[in-house]
C-alpha positions in Angstrom: 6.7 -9.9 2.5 5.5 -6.6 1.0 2.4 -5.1 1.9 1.6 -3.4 -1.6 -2.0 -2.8 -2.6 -1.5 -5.1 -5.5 -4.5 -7.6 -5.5 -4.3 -11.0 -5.5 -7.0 -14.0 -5.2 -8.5 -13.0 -2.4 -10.1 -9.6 -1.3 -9.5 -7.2 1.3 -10.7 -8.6 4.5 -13.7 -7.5 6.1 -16.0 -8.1 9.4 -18.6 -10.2 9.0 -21.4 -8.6 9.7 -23.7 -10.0 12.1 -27.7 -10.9 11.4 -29.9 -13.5 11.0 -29.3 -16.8 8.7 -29.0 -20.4 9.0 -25.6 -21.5 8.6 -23.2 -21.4 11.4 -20.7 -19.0 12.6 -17.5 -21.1 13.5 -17.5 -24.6 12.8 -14.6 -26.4 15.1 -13.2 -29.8 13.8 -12.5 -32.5 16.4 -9.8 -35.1 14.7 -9.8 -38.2 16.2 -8.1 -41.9 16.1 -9.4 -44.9 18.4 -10.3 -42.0 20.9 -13.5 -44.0 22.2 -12.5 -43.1 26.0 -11.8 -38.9 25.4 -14.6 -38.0 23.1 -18.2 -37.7 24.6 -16.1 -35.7 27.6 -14.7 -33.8 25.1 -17.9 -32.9 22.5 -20.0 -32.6 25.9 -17.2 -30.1 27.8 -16.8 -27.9 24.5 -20.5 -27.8 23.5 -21.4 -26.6 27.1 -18.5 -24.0 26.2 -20.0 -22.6 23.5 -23.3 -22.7 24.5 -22.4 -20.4 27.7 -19.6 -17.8 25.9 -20.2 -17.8 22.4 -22.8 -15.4 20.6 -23.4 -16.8 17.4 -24.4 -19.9 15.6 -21.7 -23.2 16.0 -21.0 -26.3 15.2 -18.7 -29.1 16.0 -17.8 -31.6 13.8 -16.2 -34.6 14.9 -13.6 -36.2 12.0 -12.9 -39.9 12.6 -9.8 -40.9 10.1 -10.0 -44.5 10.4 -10.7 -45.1 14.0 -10.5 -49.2 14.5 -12.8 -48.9 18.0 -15.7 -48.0 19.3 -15.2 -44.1 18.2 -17.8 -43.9 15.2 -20.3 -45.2 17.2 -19.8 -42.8 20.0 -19.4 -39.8 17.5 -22.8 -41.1 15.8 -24.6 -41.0 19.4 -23.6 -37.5 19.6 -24.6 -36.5 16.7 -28.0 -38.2 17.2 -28.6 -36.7 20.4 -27.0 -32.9 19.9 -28.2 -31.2 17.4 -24.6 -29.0 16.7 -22.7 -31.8 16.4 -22.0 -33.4 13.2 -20.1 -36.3 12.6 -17.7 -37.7 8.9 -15.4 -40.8 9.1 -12.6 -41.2 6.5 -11.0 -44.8 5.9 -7.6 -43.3 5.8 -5.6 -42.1 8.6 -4.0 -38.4 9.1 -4.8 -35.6 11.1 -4.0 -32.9 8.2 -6.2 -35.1 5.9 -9.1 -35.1 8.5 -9.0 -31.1 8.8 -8.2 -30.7 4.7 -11.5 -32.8 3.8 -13.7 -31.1 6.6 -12.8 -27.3 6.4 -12.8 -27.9 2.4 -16.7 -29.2 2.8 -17.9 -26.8 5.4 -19.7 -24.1 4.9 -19.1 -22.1 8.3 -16.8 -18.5 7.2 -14.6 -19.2 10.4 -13.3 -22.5 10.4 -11.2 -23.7 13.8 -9.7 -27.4 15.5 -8.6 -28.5 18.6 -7.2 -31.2 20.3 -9.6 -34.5 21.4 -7.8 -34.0 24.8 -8.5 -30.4 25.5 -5.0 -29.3 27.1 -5.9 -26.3 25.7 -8.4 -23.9 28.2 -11.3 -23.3 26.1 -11.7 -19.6 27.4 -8.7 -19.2 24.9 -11.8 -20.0 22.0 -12.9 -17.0 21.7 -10.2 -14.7 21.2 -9.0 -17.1 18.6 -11.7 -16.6 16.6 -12.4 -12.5 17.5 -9.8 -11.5 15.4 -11.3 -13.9 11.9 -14.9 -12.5 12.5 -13.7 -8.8 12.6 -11.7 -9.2 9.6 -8.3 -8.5 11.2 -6.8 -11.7 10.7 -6.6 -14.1 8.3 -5.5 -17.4 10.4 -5.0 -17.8 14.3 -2.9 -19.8 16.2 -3.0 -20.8 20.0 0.6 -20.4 20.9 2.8 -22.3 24.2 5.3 -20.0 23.9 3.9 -16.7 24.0 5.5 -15.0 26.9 2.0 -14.6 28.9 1.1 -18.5 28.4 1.2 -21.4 31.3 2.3 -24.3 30.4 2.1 -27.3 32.1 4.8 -30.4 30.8 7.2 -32.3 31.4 10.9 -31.3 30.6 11.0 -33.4 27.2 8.4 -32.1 25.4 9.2 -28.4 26.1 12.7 -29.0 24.7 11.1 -31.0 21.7 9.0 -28.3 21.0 11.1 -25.2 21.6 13.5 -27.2 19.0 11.2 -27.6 16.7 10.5 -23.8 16.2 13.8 -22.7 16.7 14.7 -25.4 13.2 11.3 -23.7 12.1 12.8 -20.1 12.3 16.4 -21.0 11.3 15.4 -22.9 7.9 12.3 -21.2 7.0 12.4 -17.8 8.2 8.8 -18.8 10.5 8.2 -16.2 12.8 5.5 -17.4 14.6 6.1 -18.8 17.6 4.3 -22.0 18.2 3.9 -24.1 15.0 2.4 -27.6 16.5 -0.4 -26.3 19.1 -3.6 -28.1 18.6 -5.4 -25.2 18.2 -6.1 -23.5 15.4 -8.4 -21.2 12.7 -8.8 -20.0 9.7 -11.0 -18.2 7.5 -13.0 -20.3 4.9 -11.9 -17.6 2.3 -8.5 -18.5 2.9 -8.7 -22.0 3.6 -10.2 -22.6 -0.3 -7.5 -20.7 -1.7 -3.9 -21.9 0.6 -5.2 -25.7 1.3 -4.5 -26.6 -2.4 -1.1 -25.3 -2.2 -0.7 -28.0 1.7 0.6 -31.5 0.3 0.8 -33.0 4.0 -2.3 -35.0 5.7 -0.4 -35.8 8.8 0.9 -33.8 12.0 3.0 -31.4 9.8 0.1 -29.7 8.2 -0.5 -27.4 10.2 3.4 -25.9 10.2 3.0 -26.3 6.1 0.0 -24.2 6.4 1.4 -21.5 8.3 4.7 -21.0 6.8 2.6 -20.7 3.2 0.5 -18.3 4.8 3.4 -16.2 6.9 5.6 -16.5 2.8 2.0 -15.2 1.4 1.7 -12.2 3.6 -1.3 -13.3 5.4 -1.7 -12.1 8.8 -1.6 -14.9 11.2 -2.6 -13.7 14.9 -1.2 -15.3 18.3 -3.4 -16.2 21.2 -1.5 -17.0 24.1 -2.9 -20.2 26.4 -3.2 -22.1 29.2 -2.1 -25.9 28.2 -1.7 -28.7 30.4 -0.1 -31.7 28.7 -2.2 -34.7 28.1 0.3 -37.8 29.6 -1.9 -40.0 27.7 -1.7 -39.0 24.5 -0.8 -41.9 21.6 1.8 -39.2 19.7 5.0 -40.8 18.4 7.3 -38.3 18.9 10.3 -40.0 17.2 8.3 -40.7 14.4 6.4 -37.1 14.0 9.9 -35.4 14.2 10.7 -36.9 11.7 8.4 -36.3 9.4 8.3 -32.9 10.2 11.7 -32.6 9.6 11.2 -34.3 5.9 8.5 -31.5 6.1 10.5 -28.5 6.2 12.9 -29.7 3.4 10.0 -30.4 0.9 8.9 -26.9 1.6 12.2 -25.1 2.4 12.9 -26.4 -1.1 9.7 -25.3 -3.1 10.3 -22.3 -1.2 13.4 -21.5 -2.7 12.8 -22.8 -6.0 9.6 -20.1 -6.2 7.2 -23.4 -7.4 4.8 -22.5 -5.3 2.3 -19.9 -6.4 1.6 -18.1 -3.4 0.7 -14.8 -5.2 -2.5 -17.0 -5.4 -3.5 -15.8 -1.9 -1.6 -12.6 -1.5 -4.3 -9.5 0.1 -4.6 -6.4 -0.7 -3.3 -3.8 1.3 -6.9 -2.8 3.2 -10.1 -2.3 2.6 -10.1 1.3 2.3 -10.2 2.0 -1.6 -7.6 5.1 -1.0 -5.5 2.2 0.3 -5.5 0.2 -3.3 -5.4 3.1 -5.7 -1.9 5.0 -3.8 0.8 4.8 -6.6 4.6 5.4 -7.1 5.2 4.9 -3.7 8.2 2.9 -2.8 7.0 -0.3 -1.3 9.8 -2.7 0.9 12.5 0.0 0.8 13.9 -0.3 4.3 13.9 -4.3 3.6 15.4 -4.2 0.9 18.0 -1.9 2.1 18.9 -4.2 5.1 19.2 -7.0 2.9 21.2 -5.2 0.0 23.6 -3.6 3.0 24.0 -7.1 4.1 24.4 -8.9 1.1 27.2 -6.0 -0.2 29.0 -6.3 3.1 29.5 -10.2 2.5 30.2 -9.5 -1.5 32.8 -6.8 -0.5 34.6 -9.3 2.3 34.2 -11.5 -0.6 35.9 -9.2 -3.4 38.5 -8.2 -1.1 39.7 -11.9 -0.2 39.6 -12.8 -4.2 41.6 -9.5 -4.9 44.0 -10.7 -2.5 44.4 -13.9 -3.8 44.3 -13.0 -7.5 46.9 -10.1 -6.3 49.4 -12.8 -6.0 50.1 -13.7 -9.4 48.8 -10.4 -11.7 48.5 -7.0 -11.5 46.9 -5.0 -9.6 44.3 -4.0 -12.7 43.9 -7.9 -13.7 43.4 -9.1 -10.2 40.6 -6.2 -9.4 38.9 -6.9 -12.8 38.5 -10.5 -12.2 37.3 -10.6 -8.6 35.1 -7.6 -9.4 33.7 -10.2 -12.3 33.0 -13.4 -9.8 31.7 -11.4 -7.0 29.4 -9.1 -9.0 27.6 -12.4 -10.3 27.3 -13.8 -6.8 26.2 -10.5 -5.7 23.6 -10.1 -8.3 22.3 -13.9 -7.2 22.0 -13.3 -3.9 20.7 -9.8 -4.7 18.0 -10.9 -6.7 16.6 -14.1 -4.1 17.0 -12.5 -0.8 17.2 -8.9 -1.5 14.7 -8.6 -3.9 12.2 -11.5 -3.8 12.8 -12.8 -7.0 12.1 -17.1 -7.1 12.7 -19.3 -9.9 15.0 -19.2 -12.7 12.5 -17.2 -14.9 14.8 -14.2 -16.4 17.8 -15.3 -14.4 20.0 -14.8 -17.3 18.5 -11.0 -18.2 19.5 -10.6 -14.6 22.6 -11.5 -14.7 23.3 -9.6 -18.6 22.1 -6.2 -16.6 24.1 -7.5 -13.4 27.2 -7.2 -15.7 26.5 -3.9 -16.8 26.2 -2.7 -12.9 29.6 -4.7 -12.7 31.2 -2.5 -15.7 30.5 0.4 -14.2 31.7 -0.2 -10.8 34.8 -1.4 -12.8 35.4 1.8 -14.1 35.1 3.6 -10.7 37.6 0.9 -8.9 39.6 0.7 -11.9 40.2 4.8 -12.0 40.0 4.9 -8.2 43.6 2.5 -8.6 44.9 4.5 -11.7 45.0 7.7 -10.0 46.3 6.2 -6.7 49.3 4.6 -9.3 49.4 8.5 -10.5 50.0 10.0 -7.2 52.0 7.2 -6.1 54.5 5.4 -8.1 54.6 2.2 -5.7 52.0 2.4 -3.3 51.2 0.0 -0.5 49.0 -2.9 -0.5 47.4 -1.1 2.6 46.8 1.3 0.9 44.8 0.0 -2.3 43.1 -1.6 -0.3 41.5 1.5 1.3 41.0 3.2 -2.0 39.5 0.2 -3.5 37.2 -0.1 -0.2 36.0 3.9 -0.8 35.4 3.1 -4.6 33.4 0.0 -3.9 31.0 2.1 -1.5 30.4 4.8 -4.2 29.8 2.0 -6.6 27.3 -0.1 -3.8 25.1 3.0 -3.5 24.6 3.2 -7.3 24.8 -0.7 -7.7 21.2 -0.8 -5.4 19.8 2.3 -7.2 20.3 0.6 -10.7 19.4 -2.5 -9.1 16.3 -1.1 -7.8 15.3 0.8 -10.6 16.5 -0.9 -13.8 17.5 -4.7 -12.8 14.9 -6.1 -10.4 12.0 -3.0 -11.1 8.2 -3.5 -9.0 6.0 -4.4 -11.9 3.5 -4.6 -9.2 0.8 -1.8 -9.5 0.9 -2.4 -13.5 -0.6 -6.0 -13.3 -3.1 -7.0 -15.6 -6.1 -7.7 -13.5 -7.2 -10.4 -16.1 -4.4 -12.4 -15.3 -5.5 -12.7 -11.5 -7.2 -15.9 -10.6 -10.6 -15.5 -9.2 -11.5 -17.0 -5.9 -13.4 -19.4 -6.6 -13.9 -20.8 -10.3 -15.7 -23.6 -12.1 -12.4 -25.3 -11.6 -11.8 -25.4 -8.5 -15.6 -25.5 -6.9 -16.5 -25.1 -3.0 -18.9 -27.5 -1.2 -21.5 -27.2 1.8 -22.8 -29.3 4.0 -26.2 -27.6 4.3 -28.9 -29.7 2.9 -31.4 -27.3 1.9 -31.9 -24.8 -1.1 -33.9 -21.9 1.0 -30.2 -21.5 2.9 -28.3 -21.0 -0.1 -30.5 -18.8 -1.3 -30.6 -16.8 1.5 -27.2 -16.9 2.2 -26.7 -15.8 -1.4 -28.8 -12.7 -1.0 -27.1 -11.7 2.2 -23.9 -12.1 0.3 -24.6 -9.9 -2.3 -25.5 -7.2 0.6 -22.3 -8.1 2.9 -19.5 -9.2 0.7 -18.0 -12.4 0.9 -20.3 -13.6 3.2 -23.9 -13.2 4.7 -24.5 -11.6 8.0 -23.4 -13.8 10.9 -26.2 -15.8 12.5 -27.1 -15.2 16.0 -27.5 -19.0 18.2 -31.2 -19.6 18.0 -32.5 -20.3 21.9 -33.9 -23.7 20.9 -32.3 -25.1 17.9 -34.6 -27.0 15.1 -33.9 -30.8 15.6 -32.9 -32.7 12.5 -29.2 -31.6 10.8 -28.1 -29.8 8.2 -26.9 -32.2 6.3 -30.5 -34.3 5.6 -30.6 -33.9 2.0 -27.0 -34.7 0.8 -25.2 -36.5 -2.7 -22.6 -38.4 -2.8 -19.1 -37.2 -3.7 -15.3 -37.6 -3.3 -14.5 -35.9 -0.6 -11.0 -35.1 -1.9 -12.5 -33.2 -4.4 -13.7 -30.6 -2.3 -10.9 -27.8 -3.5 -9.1 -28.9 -6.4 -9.9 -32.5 -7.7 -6.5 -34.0 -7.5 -7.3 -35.2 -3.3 -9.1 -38.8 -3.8 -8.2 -40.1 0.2 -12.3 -40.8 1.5 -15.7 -40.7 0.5 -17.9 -38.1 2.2 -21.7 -37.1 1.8 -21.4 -33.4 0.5 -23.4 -31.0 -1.8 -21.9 -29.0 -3.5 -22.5 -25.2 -4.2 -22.4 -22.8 -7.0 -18.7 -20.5 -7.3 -21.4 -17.5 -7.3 -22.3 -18.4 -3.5 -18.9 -17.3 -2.0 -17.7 -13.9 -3.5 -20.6 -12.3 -5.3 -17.8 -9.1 -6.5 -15.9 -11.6 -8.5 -17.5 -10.3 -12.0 -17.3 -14.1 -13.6 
């Protein structure tokens, strides 16, 4: 992806400065199904966690997505008897629906999950989150794989998984290393703008998530952990590889078709105003060379086998014009998808009109490259054209990319109309809290106003006040938390005015 200073949705990252308020820090989602046995070890184990190692206000929300035991009473004890812990159920089942519905509600700026089963070593917590809080990053990932991580599993699994990002890599160009590790954040800027864009609600939401944000240019930071496999644990493998495999077609095939608006939650380049205002500077130059060099070696290969073949029944001029004419418009396809960026089939035909003119002209530099080889030979070897007709298609590649560059496929991307940028957050597409009170908004409001897109961070109080934040509450579709179109539970939430999240949007 290009790192331009063209701004998108959201804004140029910054730390979150830290201070006094009321609402949490880092809120970190436990999903859970029929996990009556795991939880209260787990809650207890990660609360003491926090307590000890980490410096600001938490919480820990337990999601229950249609648990058929005993684990909604156990979550509702612990809620009742810690005050950090917060507790949802949802009647439908699906671990990407659980952490969609909770990180849309919550009002915490760093939003994290982890496995019910903890095979992840909590000490791995806080540098996950570090790098959200500073501003750095814009997700975080725990990752298996990382060369520095220990791993304890059995032989299956690690082939499972290791497969599963190598397909991962191969079919959608992923290059993080460790899509499926329970252990995970975001920031809640991002989260309101990329979770409309995730369809899944099961255990491929979290790779869906990623490879939007990795396509989107978002910087996604690797944590390397200690993970010990959980023997027990109720995943169907046979049954989650394949859905993840239907997974990565769905989006492999968005992804290629450009339907997805991921320009919605695109950043800008830094935060440094200097860095947003530098213009006519090329931007993706070396890229786009490797891929034009590599794309021009496969259409010359190609142009050389269809001259051949042509070759066999025409002339030398006829067969050289009309493999010129059927590699030149594969060239300008693949040119303009992989070389330079360009999705759907918006202006596909202007592309390929001004493709054709590139094509003319590299037809009059092969075509007088072979007439005044036929003028200083009178029967020269097929050898021969060949070597002339290589020299005259590199002359003609170097001015193919520069008109393709500058004239076929130009970077509109400094001239775009900031009116036709969506805001953050709008009317119509509204955030929600789980805070009860008024004074908290308001005060979180006013910090806002001071800090950016978000108060100061609040320190842990010593002795936190007894009763939870979410007292005074109304009831809504949980679904509806980002966009309206998710209708899969019924949660209490309140919601919050678009002016609460990013004060510098001027609507």
């Amino acid at each position: 992806m290009r790192t331009d200073s063209s701004p998108g949705t959201l804004p140029a990252r910054e730390h979150l400065p830290a201070g006094d308020a009321g609402t949490p820090v880092l809120d970190v989602v436990i999903p859970v199904y029929n996990e009556e046995k795991d939880l209260q070890p787990c809650v207890l184990r990660l609360h003491e966690h926090l307590k000890r190692t980490f410096p600001y206000a938490f919480r820990i929300t337990i999601a229950d997505n249609a648990s058929i035991d005993t684990t909604p009473q156990v979550a509702a004890r612990l809620e009742s008897e810690i005050p950090e812990v917060k507790s949802f159920r949802l009647e439908q089942k699906g671990r990407g629906r659980a952490l969609r519905t909770v990180w849309s509600a919550s009002d915490a700026p760093i939003l994290a999950y982890m496995d019910v089963d903890l095979s992840t070593d909590l000490n791995a917590l806080l540098p996950l989150v570090a790098p959200l809080i500073s501003g750095h990053s814009d997700l975080a990932i725990g990752s298996r794989l990382a060369r520095s991580s220990r791993v304890v599993r059995g032989a299956k699994r690690e082939f499972i998984s290791r497969t599963y990002n190598l397909i991962l890599r191969g079919s959608l160009q992923a290059r993080f290393s460790d899509a499926q590790c329970g252990f995970k954040a975001i920031r809640r800027d991002v989260a309101q703008a990329l979770l409309p864009l995730v369809e899944d609600t099961g255990w491929f939401f979290d790779t869906e998530m990623l490879v939007l944000a990795e396509r989107a240019g978002l910087r996604i930071h690797e944590v390397p952990v200690d993970w010990v496999d959980d023997p027990n644990s109720t995943v169907h493998i046979v049954k989650t590889a394949t859905e993840d495999l239907k997974g990565v077609w769905r989006v492999g095939k968005a992804l290629a078709s450009g339907s997805l608006p991921l320009d919605r939650v695109t950043r800008p380049f830094g935060d440094d105003p200097r860095d947003r205002d530098i213009k006519d500077v090329p931007k993706g130059l070396a890229r786009q060379l490797v891929g034009f060099c590599v794309v021009g070696g496969l259409s010359t290969l190609f142009y050389l086998v269809l001259y051949s073949a042509f070759r066999q029944f025409c002339g030398s001029q006829i067969a050289n014009a009309l493999a010129l004419l059927v590699s030149a418009v594969a060239n300008t396809a693949a040119n303009r998808r992989l070389t330079f960026g360009v999705r759907g089939r918006g202006g596909a035909v202007r592309h390929q009109a001004q493709g054709l003119v590139v094509f003319a002209i590299g037809l009059a530099l092969t075509s007088g490259s072979l007439a005044a080889l036929n003028a200083a030979s009178s029967n020269p070897g097929h050898s021969t054209e060949l070597a002339v007709l290589v020299a005259a298609n590199l002359a003609a590649t170097v001015l193919r990319f520069l008109l393709f560059r500058a004239w076929v496929f130009p970077d509109h991307g400094d001239s775009t109309d900031e009116s036709t940028l969506v805001a953050l957050n709008s009317p119509s597409s509204p955030t929600y809290s789980t805070a009860g009170t008024a004074p908290q908004h308001t005060q979180h409001t006013q910090h806002a106003q001071h800090h950016g897109a978000y108060g100061p961070l609040p320190h842990r109080q010593p002795q936190p006040q007894q009763g939870a934040p979410y007292d005074t509450t109304t009831q809504f579709r949980a679904g509806e938390a980002a966009d309206g179109t998710w209708r899969d539970a019924t949660m209490q939430l309140q919601p919050v005015r678009p002016h609460d999240t990013d004060p510098r949007d001027p609507r």
